[in-house]
C-alpha positions as MATLAB code, in Angstrom:
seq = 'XXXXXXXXXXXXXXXXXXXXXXXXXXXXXXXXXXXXXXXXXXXXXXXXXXXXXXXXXXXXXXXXXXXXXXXXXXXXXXXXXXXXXXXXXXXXXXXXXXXXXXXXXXXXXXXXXXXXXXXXXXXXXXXXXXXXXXXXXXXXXXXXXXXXXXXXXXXXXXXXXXXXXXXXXXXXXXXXXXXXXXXXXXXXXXXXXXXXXXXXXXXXXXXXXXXXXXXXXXXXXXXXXXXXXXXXXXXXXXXXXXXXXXXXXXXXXXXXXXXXXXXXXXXXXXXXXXXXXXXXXXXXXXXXXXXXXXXXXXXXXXXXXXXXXXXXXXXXXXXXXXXXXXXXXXXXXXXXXXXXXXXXXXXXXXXXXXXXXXXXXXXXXXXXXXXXXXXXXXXXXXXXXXXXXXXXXXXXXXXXXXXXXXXXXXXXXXXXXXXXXXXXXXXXXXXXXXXXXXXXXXXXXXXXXXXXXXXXXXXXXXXXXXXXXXXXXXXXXX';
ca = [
       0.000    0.000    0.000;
       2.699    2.510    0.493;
       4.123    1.839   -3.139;
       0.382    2.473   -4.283;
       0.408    5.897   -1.871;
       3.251    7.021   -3.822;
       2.131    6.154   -7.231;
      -1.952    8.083   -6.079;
       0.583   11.723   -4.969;
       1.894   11.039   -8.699;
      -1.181   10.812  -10.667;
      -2.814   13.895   -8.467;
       0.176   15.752   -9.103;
       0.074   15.489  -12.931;
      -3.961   15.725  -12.905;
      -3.980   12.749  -14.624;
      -5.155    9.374  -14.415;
      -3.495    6.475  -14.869;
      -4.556    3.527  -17.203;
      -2.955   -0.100  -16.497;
      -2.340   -2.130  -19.250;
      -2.148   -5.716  -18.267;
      -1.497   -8.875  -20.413;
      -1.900  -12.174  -18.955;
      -3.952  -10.805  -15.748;
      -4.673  -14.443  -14.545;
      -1.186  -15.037  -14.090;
      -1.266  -12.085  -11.992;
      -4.198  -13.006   -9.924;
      -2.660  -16.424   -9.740;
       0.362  -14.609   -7.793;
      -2.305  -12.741   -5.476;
      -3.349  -14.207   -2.424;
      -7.038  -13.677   -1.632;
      -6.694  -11.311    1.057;
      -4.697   -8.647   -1.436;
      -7.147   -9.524   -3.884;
      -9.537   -7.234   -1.900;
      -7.388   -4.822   -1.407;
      -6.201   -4.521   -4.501;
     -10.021   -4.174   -5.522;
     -10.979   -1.984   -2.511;
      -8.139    0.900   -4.347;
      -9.211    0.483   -7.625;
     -13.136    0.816   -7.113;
     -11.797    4.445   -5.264;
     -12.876    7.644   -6.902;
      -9.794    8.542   -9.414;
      -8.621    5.183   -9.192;
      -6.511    3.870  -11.697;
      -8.326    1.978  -14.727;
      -7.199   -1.704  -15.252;
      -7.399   -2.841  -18.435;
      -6.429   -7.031  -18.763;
      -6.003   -9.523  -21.255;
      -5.907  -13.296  -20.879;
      -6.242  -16.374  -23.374;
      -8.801  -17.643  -21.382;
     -11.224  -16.761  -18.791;
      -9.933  -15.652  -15.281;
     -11.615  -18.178  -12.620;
     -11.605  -15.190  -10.330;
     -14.264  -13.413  -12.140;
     -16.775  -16.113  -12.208;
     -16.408  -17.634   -9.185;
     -19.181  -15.886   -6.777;
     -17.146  -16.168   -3.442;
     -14.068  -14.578   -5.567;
     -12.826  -10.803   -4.301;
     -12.819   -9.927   -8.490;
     -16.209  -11.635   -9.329;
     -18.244   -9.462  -11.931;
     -16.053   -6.676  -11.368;
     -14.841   -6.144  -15.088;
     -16.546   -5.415  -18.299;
     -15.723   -8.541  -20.636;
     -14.762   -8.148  -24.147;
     -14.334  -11.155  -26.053;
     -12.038  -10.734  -29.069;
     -13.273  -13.128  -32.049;
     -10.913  -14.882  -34.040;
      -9.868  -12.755  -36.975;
     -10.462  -13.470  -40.515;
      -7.221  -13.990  -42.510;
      -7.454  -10.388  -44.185;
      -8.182   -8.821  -40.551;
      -5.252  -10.833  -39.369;
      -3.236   -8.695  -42.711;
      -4.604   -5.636  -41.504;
      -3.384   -6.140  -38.319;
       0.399   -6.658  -39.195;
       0.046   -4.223  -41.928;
      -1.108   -1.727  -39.103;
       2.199   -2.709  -36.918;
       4.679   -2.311  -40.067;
       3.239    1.401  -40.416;
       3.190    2.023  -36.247;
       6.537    1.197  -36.399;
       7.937    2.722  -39.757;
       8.201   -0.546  -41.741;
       7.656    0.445  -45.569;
       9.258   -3.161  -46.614;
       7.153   -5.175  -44.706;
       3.823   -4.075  -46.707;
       5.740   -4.555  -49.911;
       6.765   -8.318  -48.907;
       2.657   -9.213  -47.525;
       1.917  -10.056  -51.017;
       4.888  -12.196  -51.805;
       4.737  -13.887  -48.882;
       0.528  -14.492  -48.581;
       0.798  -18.556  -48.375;
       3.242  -18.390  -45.618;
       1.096  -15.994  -43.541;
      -2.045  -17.846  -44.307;
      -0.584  -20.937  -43.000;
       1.166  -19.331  -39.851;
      -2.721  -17.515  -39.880;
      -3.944  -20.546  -40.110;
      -1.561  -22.727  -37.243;
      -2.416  -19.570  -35.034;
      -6.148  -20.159  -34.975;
      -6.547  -16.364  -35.791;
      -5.918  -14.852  -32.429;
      -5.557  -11.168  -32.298;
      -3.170  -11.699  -29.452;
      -1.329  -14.357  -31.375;
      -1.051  -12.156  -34.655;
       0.290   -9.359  -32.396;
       3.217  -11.462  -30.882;
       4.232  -12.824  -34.655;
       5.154   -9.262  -35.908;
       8.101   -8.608  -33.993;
       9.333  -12.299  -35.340;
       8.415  -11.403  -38.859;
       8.356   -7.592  -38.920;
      12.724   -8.277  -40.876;
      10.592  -10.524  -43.561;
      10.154  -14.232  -42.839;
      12.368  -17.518  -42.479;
      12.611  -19.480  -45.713;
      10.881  -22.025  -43.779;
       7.637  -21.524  -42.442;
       8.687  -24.307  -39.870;
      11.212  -21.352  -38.162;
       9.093  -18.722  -38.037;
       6.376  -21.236  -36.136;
       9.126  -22.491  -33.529;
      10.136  -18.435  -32.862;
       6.544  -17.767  -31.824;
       6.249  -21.209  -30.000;
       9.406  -20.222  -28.043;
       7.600  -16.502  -27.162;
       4.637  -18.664  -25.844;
       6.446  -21.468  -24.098;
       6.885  -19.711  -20.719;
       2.783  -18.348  -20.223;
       1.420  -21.455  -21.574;
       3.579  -23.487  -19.277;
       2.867  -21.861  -16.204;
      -1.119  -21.805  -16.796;
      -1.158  -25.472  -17.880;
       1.045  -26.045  -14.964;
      -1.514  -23.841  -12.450;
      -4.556  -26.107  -13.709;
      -5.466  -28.970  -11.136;
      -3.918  -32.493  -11.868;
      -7.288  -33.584  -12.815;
      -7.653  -30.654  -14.995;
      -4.038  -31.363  -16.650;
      -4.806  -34.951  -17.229;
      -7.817  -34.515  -19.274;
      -6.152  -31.787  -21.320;
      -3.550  -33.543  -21.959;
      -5.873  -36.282  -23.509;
      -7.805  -33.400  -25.775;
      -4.933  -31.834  -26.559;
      -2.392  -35.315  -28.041;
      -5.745  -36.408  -29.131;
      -5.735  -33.494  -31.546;
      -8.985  -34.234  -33.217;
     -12.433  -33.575  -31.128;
     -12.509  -36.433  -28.861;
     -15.511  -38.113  -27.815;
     -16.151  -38.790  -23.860;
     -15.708  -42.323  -24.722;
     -12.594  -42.047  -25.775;
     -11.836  -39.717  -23.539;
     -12.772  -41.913  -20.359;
     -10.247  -44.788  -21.842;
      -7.163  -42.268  -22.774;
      -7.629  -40.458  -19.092;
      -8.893  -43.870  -17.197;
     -11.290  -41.601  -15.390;
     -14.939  -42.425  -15.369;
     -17.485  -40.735  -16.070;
     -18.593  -38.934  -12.960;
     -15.301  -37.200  -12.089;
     -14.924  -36.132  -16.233;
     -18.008  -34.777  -16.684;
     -17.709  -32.059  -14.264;
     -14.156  -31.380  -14.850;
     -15.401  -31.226  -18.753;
     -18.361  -28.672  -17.765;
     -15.857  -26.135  -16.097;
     -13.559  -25.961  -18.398;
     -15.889  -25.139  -21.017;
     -17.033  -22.480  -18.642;
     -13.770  -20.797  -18.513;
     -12.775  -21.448  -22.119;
     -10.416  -23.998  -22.107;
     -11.987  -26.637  -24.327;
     -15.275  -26.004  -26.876;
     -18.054  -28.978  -27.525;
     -19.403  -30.243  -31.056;
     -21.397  -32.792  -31.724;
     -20.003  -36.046  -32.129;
     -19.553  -38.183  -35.299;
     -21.162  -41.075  -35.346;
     -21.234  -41.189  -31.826;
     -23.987  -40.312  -28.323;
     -23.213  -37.065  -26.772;
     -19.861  -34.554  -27.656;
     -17.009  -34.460  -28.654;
     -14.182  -31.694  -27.006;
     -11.501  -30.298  -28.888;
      -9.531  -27.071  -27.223;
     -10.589  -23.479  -27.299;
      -7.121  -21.879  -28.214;
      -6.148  -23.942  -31.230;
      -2.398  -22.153  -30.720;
      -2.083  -23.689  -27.261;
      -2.906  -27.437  -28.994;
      -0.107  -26.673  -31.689;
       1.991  -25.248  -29.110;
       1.657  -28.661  -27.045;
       1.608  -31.204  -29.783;
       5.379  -29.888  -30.751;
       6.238  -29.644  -27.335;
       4.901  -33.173  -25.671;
       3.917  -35.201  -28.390;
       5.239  -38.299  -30.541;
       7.790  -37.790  -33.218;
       5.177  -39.080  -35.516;
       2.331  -36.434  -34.634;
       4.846  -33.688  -34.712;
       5.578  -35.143  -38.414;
       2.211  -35.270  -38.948;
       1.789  -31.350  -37.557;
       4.956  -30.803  -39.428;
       3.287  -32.255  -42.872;
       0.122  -29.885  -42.665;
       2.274  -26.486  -42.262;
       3.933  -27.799  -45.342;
       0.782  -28.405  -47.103;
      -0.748  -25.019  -46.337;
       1.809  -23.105  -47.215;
       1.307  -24.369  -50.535;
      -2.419  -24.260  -50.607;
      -2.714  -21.149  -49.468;
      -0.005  -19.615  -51.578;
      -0.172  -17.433  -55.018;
      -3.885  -17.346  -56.577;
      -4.118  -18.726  -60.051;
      -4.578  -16.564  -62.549;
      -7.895  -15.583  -63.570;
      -9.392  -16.545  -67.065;
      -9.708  -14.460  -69.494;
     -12.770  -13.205  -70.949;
     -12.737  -12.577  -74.210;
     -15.091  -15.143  -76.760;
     -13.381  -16.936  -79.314;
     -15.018  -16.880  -82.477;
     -13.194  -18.343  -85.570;
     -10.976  -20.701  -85.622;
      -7.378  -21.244  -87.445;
      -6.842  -24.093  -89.153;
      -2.835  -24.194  -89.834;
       0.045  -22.747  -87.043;
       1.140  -20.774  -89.895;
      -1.838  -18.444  -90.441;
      -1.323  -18.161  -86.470;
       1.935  -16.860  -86.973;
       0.951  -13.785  -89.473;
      -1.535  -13.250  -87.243;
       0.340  -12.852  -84.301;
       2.988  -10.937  -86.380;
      -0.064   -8.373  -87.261;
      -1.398   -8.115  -83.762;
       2.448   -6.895  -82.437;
       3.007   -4.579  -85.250;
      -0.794   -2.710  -84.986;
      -0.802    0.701  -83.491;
      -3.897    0.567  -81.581;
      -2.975   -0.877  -78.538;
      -6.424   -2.406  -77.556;
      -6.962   -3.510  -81.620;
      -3.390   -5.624  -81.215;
      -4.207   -7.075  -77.549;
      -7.915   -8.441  -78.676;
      -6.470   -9.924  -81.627;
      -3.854  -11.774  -79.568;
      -6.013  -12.806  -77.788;
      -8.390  -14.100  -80.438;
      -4.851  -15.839  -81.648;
      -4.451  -17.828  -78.503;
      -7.722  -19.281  -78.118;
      -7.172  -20.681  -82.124;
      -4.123  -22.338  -81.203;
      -5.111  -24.066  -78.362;
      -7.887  -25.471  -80.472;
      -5.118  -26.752  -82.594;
      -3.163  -27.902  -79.168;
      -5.676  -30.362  -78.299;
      -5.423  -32.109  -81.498;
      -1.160  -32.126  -81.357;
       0.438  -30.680  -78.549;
       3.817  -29.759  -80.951;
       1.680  -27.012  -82.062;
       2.240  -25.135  -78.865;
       6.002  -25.421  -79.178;
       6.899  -22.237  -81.127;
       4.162  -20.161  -78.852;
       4.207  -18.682  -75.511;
       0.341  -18.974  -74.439;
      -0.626  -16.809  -71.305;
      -1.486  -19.036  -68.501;
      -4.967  -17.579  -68.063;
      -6.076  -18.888  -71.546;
      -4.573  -22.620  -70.947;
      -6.661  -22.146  -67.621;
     -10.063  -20.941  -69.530;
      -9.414  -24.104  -72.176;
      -8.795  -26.519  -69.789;
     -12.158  -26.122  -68.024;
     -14.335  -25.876  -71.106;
     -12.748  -29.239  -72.071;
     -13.384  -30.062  -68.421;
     -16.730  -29.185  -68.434;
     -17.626  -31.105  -71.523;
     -15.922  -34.325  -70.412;
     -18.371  -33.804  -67.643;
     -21.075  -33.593  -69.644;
     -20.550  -36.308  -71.313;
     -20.355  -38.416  -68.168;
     -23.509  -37.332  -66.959;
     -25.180  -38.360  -70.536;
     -22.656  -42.062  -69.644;
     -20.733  -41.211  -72.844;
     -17.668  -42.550  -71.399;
     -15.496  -42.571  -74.796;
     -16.578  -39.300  -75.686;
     -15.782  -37.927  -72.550;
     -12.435  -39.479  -72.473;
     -11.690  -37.935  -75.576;
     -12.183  -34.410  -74.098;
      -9.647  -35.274  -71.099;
      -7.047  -36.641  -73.813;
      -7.521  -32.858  -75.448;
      -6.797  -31.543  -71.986;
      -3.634  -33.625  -71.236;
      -2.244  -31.916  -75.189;
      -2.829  -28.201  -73.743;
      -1.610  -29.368  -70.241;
       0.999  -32.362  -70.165;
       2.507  -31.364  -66.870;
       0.734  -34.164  -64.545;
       0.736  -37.457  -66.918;
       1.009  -39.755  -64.190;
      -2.389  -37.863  -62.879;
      -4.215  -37.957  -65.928;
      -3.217  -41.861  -66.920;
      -4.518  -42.835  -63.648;
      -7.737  -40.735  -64.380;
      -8.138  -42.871  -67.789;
      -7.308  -46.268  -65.993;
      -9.972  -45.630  -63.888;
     -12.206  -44.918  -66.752;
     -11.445  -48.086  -67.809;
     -11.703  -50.257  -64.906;
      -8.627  -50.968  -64.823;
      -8.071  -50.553  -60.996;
      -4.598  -51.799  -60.642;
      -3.198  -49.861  -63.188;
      -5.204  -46.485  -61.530;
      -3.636  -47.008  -58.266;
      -0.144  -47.439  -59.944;
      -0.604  -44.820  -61.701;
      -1.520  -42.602  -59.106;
       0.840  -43.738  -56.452;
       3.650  -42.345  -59.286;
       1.437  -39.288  -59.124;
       1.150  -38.636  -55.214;
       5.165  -39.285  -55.413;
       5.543  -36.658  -57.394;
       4.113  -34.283  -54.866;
       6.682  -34.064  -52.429;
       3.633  -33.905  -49.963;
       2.396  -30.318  -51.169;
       0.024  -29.919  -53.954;
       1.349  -26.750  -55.412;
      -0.885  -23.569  -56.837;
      -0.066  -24.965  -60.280;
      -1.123  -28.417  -60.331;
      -4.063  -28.001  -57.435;
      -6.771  -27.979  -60.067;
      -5.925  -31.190  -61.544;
      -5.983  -32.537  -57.749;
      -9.436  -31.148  -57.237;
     -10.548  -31.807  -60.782;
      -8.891  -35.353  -59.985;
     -11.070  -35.730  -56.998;
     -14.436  -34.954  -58.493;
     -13.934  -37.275  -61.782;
     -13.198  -40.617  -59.912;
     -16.384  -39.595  -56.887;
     -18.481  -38.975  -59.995;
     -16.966  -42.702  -61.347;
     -17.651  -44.548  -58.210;
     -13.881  -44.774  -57.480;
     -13.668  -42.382  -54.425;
     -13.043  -44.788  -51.959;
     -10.446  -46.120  -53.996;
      -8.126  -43.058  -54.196;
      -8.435  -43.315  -50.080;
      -7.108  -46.711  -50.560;
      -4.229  -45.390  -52.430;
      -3.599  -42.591  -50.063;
      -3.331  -44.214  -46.895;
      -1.226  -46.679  -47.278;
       1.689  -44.883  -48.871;
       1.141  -42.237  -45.962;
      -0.210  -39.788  -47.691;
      -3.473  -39.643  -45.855;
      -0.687  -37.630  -43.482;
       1.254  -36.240  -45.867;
      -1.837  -34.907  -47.442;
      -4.699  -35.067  -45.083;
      -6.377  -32.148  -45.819;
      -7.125  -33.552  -49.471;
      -7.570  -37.078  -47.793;
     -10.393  -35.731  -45.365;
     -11.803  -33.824  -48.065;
     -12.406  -36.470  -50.256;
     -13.551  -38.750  -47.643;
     -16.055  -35.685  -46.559;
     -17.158  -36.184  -50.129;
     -18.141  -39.084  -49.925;
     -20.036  -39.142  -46.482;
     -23.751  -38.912  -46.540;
     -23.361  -35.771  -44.070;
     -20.244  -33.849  -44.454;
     -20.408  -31.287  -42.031;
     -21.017  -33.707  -39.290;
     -17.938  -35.986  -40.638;
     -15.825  -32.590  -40.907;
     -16.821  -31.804  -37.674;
     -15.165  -34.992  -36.203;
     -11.416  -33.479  -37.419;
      -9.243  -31.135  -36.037;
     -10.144  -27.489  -36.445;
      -6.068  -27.010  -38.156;
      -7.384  -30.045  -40.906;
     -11.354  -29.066  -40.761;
     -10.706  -25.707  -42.036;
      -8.569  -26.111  -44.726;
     -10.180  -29.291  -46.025;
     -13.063  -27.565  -46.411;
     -12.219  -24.910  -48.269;
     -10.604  -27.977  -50.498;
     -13.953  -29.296  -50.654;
     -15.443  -26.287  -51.602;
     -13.608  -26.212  -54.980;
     -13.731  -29.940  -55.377;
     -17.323  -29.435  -56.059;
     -16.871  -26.944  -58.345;
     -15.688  -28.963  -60.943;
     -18.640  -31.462  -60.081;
];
């Protein structure tokens, strides 16, 4: 009390009054014993009292217990989780606070490995503030340094509050947490050997302070519990799990770097209208359309050009050799060809329809292995398929990168729409790429489940999300 005297003749000497800014304010009433508790509420419910502002990952016990000296004495703010481009703005707003001018010109080069760190964060504010400083020189080359830098900033506050928790308490989060996906009470029960009387009311409090969240569980009575602060699970799966979960952990960062990373190109608009019928009229065409004067004349005749010989691409693929095509016109020609084949298999035209995905593979040879798996599957010839695309998933590296994830998704939709969905999972998990790849794994597999949400629902929020948004674009091409 006689620090706080001295810090009261302050503030009433400079007329002013001070505002506390306090991060991790459970840890602090952790420190408190009950008795200065009250006091320490008794000064700051005084008339010119300083105003205590506090932030904390989860909720402070000692606000919502009734007998405790702080209960109902703050306002509570809950911040949501931030979208990805609220998560931009934030560390966009830090690089100008702090005089950064690189740092906005490196967000756009560097989008996939934000939006996976974005992503591995769970989109907490709090989180997203504590990554700048790590980032705010540009990032690692691996997204796997940046993520151990803002583990390491973490380490000592999530220690000591798992480490405050009762053993009960620390048991059953443990369980949650290496469980990783939502875990039923079931399971739970066996991985904690705690029955059912003692878990449920441990599980009721705390969802009442935040800790862990409920959904409903997949084919299964009751819940399932995953944790609140999805930062706190990655934090403790590299910290206490196996080697092969923190390979598995270590797989998905990998994979959403490159999911999330550069946008396609968009496709271009323009309608083609007549069609060339030798490379060589291409060639005085093109010749024409560089020489014209009128900017906007040349540019709609080039691209009138392009659309002709890709027509003459998916009869002989040699007649692209001489020609550098624009990506966004191979990407407008491969799904009209796309969308025909499926057409076609809708109407059970199956030649016809492979014909149209043999045009596609002239304009776009750069996943064979894919594509002769597709056409073994067309025609029943399972063991070659799975060959096939073993040599495919191989090729991968375990990331499906920005330029080949259409012919993944396309991939996807073709063999659900042949009956062969179950197969690819076959192929998948054996050769680990169920792991490797689980996003596309669970997103397939969500495809084929008579009630998707319920089946994404029984994943972990890190796979959920983006295997959703996988899903999403699967069906597009459905």
């Amino acid at each position: 009390m006689e620090m706080y005297q001295y810090f009261e003749g302050w503030m009433q000497r400079t007329g002013r009054r001070a505002v506390l800014l306090v991060d991790n304010l459970n840890l602090v009433f952790d420190g408190l014993p009950t008795e200065e508790q009250h006091q320490l509420r008794a000064v700051l419910m005084q008339n010119g009292a300083p105003v205590l502002v506090g932030a904390s990952a989860n909720i402070i016990e000692d606000t919502v217990q009734y007998a405790a000296p702080f209960y109902d004495a703050f306002q509570m703010h809950h911040l949501k989780k931030l979208s990805f481009e609220e998560a931009l703005d934030v560390l966009s707003n830090l690089a100008t606070i702090t005089g950064n001018p690189v740092f906005h010109q490196n967000l756009a080069a560097n989008r996939g490995q934000l939006a996976a760190l974005y992503h591995l964060t769970g989109g907490s504010p709090r989180i997203m503030v504590r990554l700048y400083p790590l980032i705010q020189g540009g990032l690692s080359a691996n997204v796997r340094t940046d993520l151990e830098g803002l583990m390491d900033t973490v380490t000592p506050e999530y220690k000591a509050i798992f480490e405050e928790l009762p053993p009960q308490m620390r048991v059953i989060l443990d369980a949650i947490a290496l469980h990783w996906d939502p875990v039923t009470l079931e399971t739970l029960r066996e991985l904690t050997q705690l029955e059912n009387t003692s878990l449920s009311p441990q599980l009721r409090r705390l969802e009442e302070v935040g800790w862990i969240v409920r959904k409903d569980a997949y084919r299964a009575k009751g819940s399932a519990y995953e944790l609140g602060e999805r930062f706190f699970n990655i934090w403790y799966l590299m910290r206490r799990s196996s080697r092969r979960q923190q390979k598995e952990l270590l797989c998905l960062t990998k994979f959403l770097v490159t999911l999330y990373g550069d946008d396609l190109p968009k496709i271009g608009k323009t309608a083609l209208k007549n069609a060339a019928d030798h490379p060589d009229q291409i060639s005085v065409h093109m010749a024409l359309a560089d020489g014209l004067k009128n900017k906007r004349m040349g540019q709609q005749l080039r691209e009138k050009i392009y659309g002709e010989l890709l027509n003459l691409a998916t009869q002989d693929r040699a007649n692209l050799a001489d020609f550098d095509v624009p990506k966004e016109f191979i990407h407008k020609k491969e799904r009209e060809l796309f969308a025909a084949a499926l057409d076609l298999l809708d109407k059970a035209k199956y030649q016809d329809a492979l014909q149209k995905l043999t045009e596609l593979t002239k304009i776009k040879p750069d996943n064979d292995h894919l594509n002769a798996a597709l056409f073994a599957f067309y025609d029943q010839n399972i063991g070659l398929a799975k060959t096939a695309l073993t040599e495919a998933l191989q090729q991968t590296g375990g990331s499906l990168s920005p330029e080949t994830q259409d012919d993944w998704w396309r991939f996807a939709a073709i063999t659900a729409k042949l009956g062969q969905g179950r197969v690819v999972l076959e192929v998948l998990k054996p050769s680990g790429y169920d792991v490797m790849l689980r996003p596309y794994y669970v997103a397939i597999a969500a495809m084929l489940e008579k009630d998707s949400s319920a089946f994404l629902n029984s994943v972990a929020a890190e796979v959920r999300e983006p295997a959703l948004y996988i899903l999403e674009r699967i069906r597009k091409f459905e």
